[in-house]
N, C-alpha and C positions, 0 to 999 in steps of 0.2 A: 443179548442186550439186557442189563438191569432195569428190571420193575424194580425202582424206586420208591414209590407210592405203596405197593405191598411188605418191600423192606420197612418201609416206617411202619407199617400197620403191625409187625412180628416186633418191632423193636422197643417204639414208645410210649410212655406213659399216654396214656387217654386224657391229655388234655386241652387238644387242640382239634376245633372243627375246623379242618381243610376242604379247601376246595380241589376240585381233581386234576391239578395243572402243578408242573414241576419246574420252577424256574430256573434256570443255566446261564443267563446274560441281563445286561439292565446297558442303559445308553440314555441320557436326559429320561424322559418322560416316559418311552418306552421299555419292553421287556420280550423277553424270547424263552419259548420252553423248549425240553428236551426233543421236543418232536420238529422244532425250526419255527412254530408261529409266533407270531408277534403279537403284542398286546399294547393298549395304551394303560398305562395306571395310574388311577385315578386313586387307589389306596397310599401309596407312596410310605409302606412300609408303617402303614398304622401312623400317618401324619411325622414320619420321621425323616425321608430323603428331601431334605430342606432345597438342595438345588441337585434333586434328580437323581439318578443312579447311574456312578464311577464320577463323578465331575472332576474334571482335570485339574482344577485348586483343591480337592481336596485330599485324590491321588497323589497329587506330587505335593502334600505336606506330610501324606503319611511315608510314602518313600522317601523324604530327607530326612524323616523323624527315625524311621525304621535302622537306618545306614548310621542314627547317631548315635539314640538311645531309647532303648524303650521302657525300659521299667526301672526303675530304683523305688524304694520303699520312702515313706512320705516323713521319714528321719530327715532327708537333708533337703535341700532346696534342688527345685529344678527349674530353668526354664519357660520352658512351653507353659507352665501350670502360671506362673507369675506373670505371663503377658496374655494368658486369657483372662485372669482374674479381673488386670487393670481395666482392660477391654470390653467387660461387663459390667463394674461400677462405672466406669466413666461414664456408660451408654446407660444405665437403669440410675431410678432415685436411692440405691442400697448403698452398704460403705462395704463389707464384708462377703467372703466369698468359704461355701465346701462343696469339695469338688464329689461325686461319688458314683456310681456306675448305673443307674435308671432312676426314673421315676419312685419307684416302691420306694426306694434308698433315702431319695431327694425328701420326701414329704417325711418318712418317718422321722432323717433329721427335722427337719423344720419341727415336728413336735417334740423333741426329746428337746428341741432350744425351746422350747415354748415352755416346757414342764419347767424347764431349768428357771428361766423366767418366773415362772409359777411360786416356785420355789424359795426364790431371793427377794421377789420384789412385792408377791399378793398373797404372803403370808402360807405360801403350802397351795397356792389353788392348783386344778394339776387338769382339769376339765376340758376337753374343747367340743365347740360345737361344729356341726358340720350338716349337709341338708340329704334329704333323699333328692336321688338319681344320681348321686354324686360318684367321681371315682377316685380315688388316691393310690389304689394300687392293690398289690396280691400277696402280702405279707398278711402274718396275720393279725398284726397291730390296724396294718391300714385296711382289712377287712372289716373290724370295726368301725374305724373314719367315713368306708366307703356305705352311703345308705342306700344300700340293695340287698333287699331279704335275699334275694337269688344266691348271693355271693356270702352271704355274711349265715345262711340257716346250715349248711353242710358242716359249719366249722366253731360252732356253738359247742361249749361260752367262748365265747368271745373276752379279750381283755379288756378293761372296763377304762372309763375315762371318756369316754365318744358319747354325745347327745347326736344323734339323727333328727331332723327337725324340716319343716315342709321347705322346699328353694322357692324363692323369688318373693319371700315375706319377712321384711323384716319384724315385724309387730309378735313372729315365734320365736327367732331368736332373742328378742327380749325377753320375752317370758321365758324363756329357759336359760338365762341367764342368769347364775347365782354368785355366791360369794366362793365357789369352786371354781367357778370358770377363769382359764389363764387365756382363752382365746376363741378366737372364730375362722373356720378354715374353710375356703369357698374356692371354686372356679371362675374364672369369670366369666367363662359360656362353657356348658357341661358339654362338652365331647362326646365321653362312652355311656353318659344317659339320654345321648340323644339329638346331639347339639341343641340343647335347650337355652335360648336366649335371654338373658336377664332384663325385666324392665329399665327405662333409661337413667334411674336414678336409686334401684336398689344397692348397689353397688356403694354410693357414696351414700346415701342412709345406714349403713353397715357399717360402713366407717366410722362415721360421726359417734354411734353407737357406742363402737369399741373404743374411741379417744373418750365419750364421757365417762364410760366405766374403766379405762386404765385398764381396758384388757388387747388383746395382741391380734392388728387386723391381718392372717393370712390368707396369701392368694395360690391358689395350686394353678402355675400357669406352662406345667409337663405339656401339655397339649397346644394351649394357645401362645404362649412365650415361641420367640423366634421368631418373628413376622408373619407366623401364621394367619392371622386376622389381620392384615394390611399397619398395622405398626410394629416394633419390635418389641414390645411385649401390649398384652391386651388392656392393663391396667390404664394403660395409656388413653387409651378410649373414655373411659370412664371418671376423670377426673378427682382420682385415688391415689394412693402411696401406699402400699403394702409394707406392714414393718416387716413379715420375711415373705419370700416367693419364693417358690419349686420351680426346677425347669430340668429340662429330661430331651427328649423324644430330636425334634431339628436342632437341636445345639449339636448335634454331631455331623447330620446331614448322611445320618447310617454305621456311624461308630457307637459306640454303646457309651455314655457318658450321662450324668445327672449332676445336679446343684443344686444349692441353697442359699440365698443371699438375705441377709438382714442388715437392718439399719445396726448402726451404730451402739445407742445402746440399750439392746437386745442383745447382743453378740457376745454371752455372758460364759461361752463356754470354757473353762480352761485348760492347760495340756493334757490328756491322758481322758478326757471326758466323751469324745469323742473321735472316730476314725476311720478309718479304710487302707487297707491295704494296697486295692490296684486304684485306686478310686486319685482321679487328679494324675493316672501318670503320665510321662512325657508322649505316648503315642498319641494318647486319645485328646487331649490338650493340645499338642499341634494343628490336627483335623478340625478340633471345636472352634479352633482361633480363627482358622482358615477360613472354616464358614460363615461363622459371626462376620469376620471381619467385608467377607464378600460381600453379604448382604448388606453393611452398614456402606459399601465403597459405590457400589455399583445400583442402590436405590432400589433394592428388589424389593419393597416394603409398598412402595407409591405403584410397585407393578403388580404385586400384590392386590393391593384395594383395587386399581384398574380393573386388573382380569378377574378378579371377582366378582366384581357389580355385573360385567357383561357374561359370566358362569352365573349368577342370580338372574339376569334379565332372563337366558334361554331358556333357564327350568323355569320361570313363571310364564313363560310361555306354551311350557308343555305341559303345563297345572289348567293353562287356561283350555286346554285344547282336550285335554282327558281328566273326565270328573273324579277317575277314583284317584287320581292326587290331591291330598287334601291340604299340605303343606308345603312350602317351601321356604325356607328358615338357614340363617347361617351369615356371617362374617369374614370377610376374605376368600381364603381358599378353605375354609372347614363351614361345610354345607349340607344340610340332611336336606333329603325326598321324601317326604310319609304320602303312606295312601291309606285308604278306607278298609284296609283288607291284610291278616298277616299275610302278604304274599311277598316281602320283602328278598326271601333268599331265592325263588324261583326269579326277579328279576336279575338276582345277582349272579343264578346261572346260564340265563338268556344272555346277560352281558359279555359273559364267558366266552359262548362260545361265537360271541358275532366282535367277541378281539376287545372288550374293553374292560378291564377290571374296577371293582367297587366294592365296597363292605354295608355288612347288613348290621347296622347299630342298633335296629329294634325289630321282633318279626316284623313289626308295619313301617320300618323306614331303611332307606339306604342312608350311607354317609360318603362325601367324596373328602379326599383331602389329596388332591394330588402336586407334586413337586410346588414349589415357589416358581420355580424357574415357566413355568406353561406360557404359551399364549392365547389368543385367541383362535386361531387353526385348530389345536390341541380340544378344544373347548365345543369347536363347533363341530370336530368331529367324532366327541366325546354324548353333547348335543344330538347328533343324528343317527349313531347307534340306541341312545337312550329312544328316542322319537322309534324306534323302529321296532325296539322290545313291546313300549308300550299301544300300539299300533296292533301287535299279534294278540296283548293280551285281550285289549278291549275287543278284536275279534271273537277272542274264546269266550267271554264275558256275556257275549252279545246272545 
């Protein structure tokens, strides 16, 4: 029988911390590793399997997609790419749509429009800002964007253009606001620094900001975009309009696909300025439409916010019950656990192996983000695994 797990150890680059479980199957909510156990997951592919793993809409759009056409080059018109596109302006306040293949992709578009921007309209400015904890991705441009010394020290210098500046204050980004800056590029709840929460009116202070200086309000919403925080995208919440947003991660529901929407005009790019090869083709555009269009048909958004608030009731229930929980923070289905202690990956391997998966977003916090599709079963038995880890800890503790 193949060792798996040691094949990769002989084979890969060193740049993934794995946990010791080899998956072979996925079904809604759950998963199955090579040895036949099952798991509940609560990761759901780093907040990407929008409704779950294999969903039958979005299997049978890549099987008719597959049988028709899968790739042509983004020379001629396809399809599937023109009834997603409609499908995500009609549904966001944006006019314009690029399609391109992650996250990293999606953002560094949105700056290279920004620079373009920069360029035409603010006289050369080419600047953006962006805050610590934040993530944009693992290029090396958006290792700059991204403000974590962790990520950004191994691959110094860095290419220059990126202020890093404190989150959840507007009163720095002003002050580092110059006659450079083409823009400001935020999340609207940081994810990989920890689902950190923005106060309830940073967000449109930011705004206001960037419309008095004629600079470019961006929103990175790879993580929260797609109904992940109980709307379909999270700007919504906040009483904003983004002149461009990123979205990446549940627009495919586990296909690899990314985007970039801008208003009107912003949308300065002209032919040949920028591109992609597989990016927008007809497979992955089929799946995206599929999903989108799922969510937007069938309300998973209002189910969303539902099984959230009751996923938020449970863990402050086990904060109230075990003191070394010191937080519990999060919107919709993307929710972090902090405790008083790095011990975040030892819960993450207690969870392991009592059947439920989760990710460790900080040594001192977990993060869940599991399918859209969950309910509350899913929750309380996710719930009572969690109660059971931390139950053994606070024993050893004792």
């Amino acid at each position: 029988m193949t060792n798996w797990q040691e094949l990769e150890q002989r084979l890969f680059l060193r740049t993934f911390s794995r946990v010791p479980v080899t998956l072979v199957r996925g079904q809604g909510a759950w998963v199955w590793d090579d040895q036949g156990k099952r798991y509940l997951d609560f990761v759901g592919g780093w907040a990407v399997d929008s409704l779950g793993h294999c969903p039958p809409v979005v299997v049978e759009a890549l099987e008719k997609q597959a049988h028709t056409l899968i790739q042509v080059s983004n020379q001629f018109y396809t399809i599937p790419q023109i009834e997603l596109a409609q499908l995500l302006v009609q549904n966001s306040c944006l006019d314009r749509v690029f399609f391109c293949n992650s996250g990293a992709e999606a953002a560094e578009g949105a700056v290279k429009l920004a620079r373009r921007y920069g360029k035409m309209r603010l006289g050369g400015a080419h600047e953006i800002i962006t805050t610590h904890s934040s993530f944009h991705g693992r290029t090396l441009a958006m290792t700059a964007a991204t403000g974590q010394s962790k990520f950004q020290e191994p691959y110094e210098p860095l290419p220059n253009g990126f202020i890093n500046v404190e989150y959840n204050n507007v009163e720095v980004i002003k002050a580092a606001t110059t006659a450079q800056t083409c823009g400001v590029m935020l999340e609207p709840i940081q994810g990989e620094g920890g689902v950190n929460m923005p106060h309830d009116s940073y967000l449109s202070e930011v705004e206001s900001w960037c419309r008095e200086r004629g600079i470019l309000f961006i929103l990175d919403e790879v993580q929260t975009g797609i109904g992940r925080t109980g709307t379909l995208f999270a700007y919504e919440q906040y009483d904003v309009e983004p002149d461009i947003m990123t979205l990446a991660k549940g627009l495919g529901s586990g296909v690899p696909i990314g985007a970039f929407l801008a208003k009107e005009n912003v949308s300065l790019f002209s032919p040949g300025e920028h591109g992609s090869t597989f990016g927008g083709n007809p497979l992955v555009c089929a799946a995206a439409y599929a999903t989108v269009k799922y969510i937007i048909d069938n309300g998973i958004v209002g189910r969303v916010k539902q099984v959230g608030r009751y996923c938020l009731s449970k863990l402050e229930n086990l904060k109230r019950r075990f003191d070394f929980i010191t937080d519990v923070r999060g919107r919709g289905l993307l929710i972090a656990v902090e405790f008083s202690d790095e011990g975040a990956q030892d819960v993450v391997m207690a969870c392991l192996e009592k059947g439920l998966l989760v990710n460790q977003v900080k040594p001192n916090a977990i993060r869940l983000m599991p399918p859209l599709i969950i309910g509350e079963n899913e929750v309380d038995e996710a719930a009572g695994i969690l109660h059971s880890v931390f139950k053994e800890r606070e024993s050893r503790r004792l």
